[in-house]
KEMILO-292366 format. One record per residue: z, x, y of N, C-alpha, C in turn; residue number from 1; chain. Coordinates in steps of 0.001 Angstrom, whole numbers. Each point is the difference from the previous one (the first is absolute). Layout:
# KEMILO-292366
{{Z,X,Y},{Z,X,Y},{Z,X,Y},NUM,A}
...
# end
This chain:
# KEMILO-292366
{{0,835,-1178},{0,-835,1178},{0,880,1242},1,A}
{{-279,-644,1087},{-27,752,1305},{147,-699,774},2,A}
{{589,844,1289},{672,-694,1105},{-1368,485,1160},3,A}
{{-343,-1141,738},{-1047,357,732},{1021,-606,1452},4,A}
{{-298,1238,1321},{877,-501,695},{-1216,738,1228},5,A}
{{-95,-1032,1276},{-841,-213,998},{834,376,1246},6,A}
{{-16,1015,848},{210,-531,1717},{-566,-613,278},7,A}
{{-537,-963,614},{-1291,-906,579},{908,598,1874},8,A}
{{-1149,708,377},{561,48,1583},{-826,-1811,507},9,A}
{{-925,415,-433},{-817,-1598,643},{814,-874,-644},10,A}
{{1242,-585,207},{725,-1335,-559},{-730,-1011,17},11,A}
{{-765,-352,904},{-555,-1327,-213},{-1089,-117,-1064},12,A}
{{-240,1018,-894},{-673,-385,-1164},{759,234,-1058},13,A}
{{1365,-644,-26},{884,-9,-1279},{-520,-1457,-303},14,A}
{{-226,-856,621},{-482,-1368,-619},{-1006,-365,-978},15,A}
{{-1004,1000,1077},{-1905,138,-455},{306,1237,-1914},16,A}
{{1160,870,138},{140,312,-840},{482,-645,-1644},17,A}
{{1004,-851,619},{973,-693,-826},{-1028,-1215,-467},18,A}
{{-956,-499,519},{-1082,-923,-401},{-670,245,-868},19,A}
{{-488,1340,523},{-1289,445,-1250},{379,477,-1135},20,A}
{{1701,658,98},{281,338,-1163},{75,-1444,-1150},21,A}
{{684,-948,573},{537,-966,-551},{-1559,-779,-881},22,A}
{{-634,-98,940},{-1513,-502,-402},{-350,524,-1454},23,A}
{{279,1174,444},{-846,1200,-1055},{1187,-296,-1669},24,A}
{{681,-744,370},{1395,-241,-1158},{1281,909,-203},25,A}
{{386,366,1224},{1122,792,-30},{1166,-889,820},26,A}
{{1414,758,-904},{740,-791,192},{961,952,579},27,A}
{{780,-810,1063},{1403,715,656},{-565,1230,586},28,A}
{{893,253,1081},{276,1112,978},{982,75,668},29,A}
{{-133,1253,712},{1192,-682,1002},{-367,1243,1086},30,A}
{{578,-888,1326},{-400,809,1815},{1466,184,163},31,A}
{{-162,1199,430},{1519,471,863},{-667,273,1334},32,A}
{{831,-201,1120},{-786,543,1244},{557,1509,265},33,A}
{{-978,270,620},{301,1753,-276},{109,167,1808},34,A}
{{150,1126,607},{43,945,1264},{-105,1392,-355},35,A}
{{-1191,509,689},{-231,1473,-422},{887,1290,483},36,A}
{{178,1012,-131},{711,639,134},{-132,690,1568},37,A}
{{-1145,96,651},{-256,347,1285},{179,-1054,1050},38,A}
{{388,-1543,-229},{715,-940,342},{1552,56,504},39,A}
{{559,542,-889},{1065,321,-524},{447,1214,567},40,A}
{{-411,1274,-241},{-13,1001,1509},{-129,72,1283},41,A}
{{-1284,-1081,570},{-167,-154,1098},{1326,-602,861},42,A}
{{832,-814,-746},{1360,-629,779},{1009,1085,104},43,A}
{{46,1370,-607},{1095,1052,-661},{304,538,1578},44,A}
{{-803,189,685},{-356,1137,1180},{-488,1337,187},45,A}
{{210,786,653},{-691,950,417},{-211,1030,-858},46,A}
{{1604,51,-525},{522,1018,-1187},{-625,-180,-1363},47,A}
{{-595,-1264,-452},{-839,354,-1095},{-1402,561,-150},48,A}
{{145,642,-1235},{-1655,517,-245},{-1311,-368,273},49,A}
{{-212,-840,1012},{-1034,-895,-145},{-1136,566,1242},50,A}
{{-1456,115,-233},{-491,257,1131},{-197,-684,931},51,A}
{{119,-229,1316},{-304,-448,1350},{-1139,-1237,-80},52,A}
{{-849,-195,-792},{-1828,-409,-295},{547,-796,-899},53,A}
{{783,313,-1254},{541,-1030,-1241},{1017,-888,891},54,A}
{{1072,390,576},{1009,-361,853},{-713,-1230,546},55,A}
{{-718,296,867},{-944,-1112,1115},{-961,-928,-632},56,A}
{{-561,616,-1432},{-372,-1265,-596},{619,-826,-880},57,A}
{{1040,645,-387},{1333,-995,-735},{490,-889,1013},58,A}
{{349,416,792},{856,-523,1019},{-968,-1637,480},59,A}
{{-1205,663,-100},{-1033,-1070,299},{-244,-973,-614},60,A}
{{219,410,-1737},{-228,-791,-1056},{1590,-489,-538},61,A}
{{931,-553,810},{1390,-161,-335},{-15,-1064,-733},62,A}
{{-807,-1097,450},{205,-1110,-1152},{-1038,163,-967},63,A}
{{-697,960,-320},{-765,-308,-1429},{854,78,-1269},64,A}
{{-378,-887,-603},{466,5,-1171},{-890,452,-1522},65,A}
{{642,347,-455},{-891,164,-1575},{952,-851,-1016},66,A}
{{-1171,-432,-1103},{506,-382,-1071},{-77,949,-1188},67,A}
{{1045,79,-1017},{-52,402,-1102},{-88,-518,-1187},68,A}
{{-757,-119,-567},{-432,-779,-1402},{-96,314,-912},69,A}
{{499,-301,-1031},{1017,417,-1209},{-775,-1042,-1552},70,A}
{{-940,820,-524},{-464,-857,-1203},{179,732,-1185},71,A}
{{967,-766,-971},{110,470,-1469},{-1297,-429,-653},72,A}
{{-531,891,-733},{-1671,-47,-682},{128,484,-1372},73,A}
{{-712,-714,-1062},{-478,638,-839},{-756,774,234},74,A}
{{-465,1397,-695},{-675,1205,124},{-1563,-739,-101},75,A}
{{-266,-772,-271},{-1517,-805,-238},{76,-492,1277},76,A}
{{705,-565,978},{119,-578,984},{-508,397,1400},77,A}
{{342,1660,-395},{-178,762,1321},{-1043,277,719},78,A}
{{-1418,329,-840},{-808,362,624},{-608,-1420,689},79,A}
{{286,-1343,-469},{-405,-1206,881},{770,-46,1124},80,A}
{{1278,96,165},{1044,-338,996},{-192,802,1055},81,A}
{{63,1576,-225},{-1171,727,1120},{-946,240,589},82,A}
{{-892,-886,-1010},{-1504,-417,184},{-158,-1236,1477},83,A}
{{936,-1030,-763},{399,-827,1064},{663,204,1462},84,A}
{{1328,924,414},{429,617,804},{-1072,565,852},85,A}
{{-674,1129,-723},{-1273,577,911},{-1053,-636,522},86,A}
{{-31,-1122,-478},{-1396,-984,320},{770,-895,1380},87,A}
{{1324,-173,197},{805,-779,1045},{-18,1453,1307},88,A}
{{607,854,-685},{894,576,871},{-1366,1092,547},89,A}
{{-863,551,-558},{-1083,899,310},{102,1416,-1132},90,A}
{{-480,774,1222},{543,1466,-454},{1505,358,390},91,A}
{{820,77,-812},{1424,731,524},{133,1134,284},92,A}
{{-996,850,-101},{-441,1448,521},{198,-131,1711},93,A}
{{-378,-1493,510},{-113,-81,1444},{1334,132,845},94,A}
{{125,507,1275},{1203,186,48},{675,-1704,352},95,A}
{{1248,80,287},{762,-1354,-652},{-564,-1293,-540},96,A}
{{192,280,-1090},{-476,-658,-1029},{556,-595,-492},97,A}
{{771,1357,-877},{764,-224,-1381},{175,911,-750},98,A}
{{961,-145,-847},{548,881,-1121},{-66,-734,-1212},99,A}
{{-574,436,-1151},{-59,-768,-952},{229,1447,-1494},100,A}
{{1170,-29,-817},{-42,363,-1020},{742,-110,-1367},101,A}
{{17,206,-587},{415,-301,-1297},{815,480,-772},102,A}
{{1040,-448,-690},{737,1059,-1060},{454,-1062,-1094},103,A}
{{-260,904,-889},{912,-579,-1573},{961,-651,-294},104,A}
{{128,-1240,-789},{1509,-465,-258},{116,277,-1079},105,A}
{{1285,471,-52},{547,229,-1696},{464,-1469,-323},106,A}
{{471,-1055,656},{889,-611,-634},{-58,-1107,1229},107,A}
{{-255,-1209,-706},{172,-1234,876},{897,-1548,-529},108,A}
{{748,-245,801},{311,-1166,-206},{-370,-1331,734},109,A}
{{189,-1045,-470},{-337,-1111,624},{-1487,-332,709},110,A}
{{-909,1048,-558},{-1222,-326,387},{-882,-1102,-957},111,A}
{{-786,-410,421},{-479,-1115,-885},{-1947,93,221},112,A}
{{-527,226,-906},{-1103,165,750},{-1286,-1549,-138},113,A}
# end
Protein backbone atom coordinates (compact mmCIF):
# COMPACT_ATOMS: atom_id res chain seq x y z
CA UNK A 1 0.00 0.00 0.00
CA UNK A 2 0.99 3.63 -0.31
CA UNK A 3 0.44 6.80 1.10
CA UNK A 4 0.14 9.43 -1.66
CA UNK A 5 0.27 12.90 -0.06
CA UNK A 6 -0.24 16.40 -2.21
CA UNK A 7 0.62 20.21 -1.18
CA UNK A 8 -1.86 21.68 -3.57
CA UNK A 9 -0.50 25.52 -3.25
CA UNK A 10 -3.50 26.23 -5.82
CA UNK A 11 -6.29 25.24 -3.04
CA UNK A 12 -8.98 25.95 -5.09
CA UNK A 13 -8.47 22.82 -7.09
CA UNK A 14 -8.89 20.46 -4.08
CA UNK A 15 -12.57 20.16 -5.31
CA UNK A 16 -11.79 19.80 -9.23
CA UNK A 17 -9.37 17.19 -7.62
CA UNK A 18 -11.56 15.34 -5.16
CA UNK A 19 -14.20 14.99 -8.23
CA UNK A 20 -12.17 13.39 -10.68
CA UNK A 21 -10.70 11.19 -8.31
CA UNK A 22 -14.05 10.07 -7.02
CA UNK A 23 -15.43 9.72 -10.72
CA UNK A 24 -12.54 7.66 -11.64
CA UNK A 25 -13.82 5.20 -8.38
CA UNK A 26 -11.75 6.19 -5.59
CA UNK A 27 -12.67 6.30 -2.27
CA UNK A 28 -11.81 8.60 0.87
CA UNK A 29 -9.22 11.24 1.48
CA UNK A 30 -8.57 13.62 3.52
CA UNK A 31 -7.41 17.85 3.33
CA UNK A 32 -5.56 19.31 6.15
CA UNK A 33 -4.94 23.01 5.53
CA UNK A 34 -1.41 23.62 5.41
CA UNK A 35 0.83 27.29 5.71
CA UNK A 36 4.20 27.21 4.19
CA UNK A 37 7.14 27.69 5.96
CA UNK A 38 8.28 31.20 4.43
CA UNK A 39 4.74 32.36 5.71
CA UNK A 40 5.66 31.45 8.89
CA UNK A 41 9.15 33.28 8.91
CA UNK A 42 7.99 36.24 7.33
CA UNK A 43 5.94 37.13 10.85
CA UNK A 44 9.45 35.97 13.00
CA UNK A 45 11.31 39.41 12.14
CA UNK A 46 14.38 40.67 11.17
CA UNK A 47 16.48 38.10 13.09
CA UNK A 48 15.39 35.19 11.03
CA UNK A 49 17.11 33.56 8.12
CA UNK A 50 15.01 34.70 5.56
CA UNK A 51 15.95 36.84 2.48
CA UNK A 52 14.59 40.43 2.10
CA UNK A 53 12.75 39.27 -1.72
CA UNK A 54 11.23 35.87 0.15
CA UNK A 55 10.37 38.19 3.25
CA UNK A 56 8.33 40.72 0.87
CA UNK A 57 6.75 38.06 -1.02
CA UNK A 58 5.58 36.06 1.97
CA UNK A 59 4.58 38.88 3.67
CA UNK A 60 2.54 39.56 0.46
CA UNK A 61 1.18 36.15 0.21
CA UNK A 62 -0.02 36.09 4.12
CA UNK A 63 -3.29 34.66 3.50
CA UNK A 64 -2.48 31.94 1.00
CA UNK A 65 -3.28 28.90 1.94
CA UNK A 66 -2.32 25.34 0.81
CA UNK A 67 -3.98 22.15 1.09
CA UNK A 68 -2.55 18.85 2.01
CA UNK A 69 -3.97 15.69 0.73
CA UNK A 70 -3.54 12.54 2.15
CA UNK A 71 -4.62 9.26 -0.03
CA UNK A 72 -4.18 5.64 1.23
CA UNK A 73 -3.77 3.57 -2.27
CA UNK A 74 -3.36 0.30 -3.33
CA UNK A 75 0.02 -0.04 -5.23
CA UNK A 76 -2.30 -0.65 -8.58
CA UNK A 77 -3.94 2.59 -7.68
CA UNK A 78 -1.12 4.91 -8.02
CA UNK A 79 -0.15 5.42 -11.29
CA UNK A 80 -4.12 6.52 -12.02
CA UNK A 81 -4.40 8.80 -8.92
CA UNK A 82 -1.30 10.75 -10.22
CA UNK A 83 -2.36 10.51 -13.57
CA UNK A 84 -5.46 12.29 -12.39
CA UNK A 85 -3.71 14.97 -9.97
CA UNK A 86 -1.44 16.01 -12.99
CA UNK A 87 -4.18 16.38 -15.47
CA UNK A 88 -6.03 19.00 -12.57
CA UNK A 89 -3.15 20.49 -11.09
CA UNK A 90 -0.60 20.79 -14.40
CA UNK A 91 3.05 20.43 -14.23
CA UNK A 92 4.22 20.53 -10.48
CA UNK A 93 7.65 21.23 -11.79
CA UNK A 94 5.94 24.90 -12.08
CA UNK A 95 6.77 27.07 -9.42
CA UNK A 96 3.79 27.05 -6.73
CA UNK A 97 2.12 24.39 -7.58
CA UNK A 98 2.66 21.64 -5.49
CA UNK A 99 4.31 18.93 -3.81
CA UNK A 100 3.24 15.61 -4.50
CA UNK A 101 5.02 12.28 -3.15
CA UNK A 102 4.82 9.03 -1.97
CA UNK A 103 5.91 6.51 0.62
CA UNK A 104 5.17 2.95 1.72
CA UNK A 105 2.81 1.61 4.32
CA UNK A 106 3.79 -1.22 6.27
CA UNK A 107 0.66 -1.52 8.09
CA UNK A 108 -2.89 -0.12 7.95
CA UNK A 109 -5.85 -0.05 9.91
CA UNK A 110 -9.34 0.83 9.39
CA UNK A 111 -8.95 1.37 5.77
CA UNK A 112 -11.58 -0.05 3.63
CA UNK A 113 -11.09 0.02 0.05
Amino acid sequence: MKLLTLILKKAELQDKIFLKLAQAGFKGGTVVDGKGMANTLAHLGEDVPIFGGLRHIALGNMNAESKVIMLVLEDYQLPEAKKIIKEVTGDLNEPNTGIMFVINIEEVEGYKN
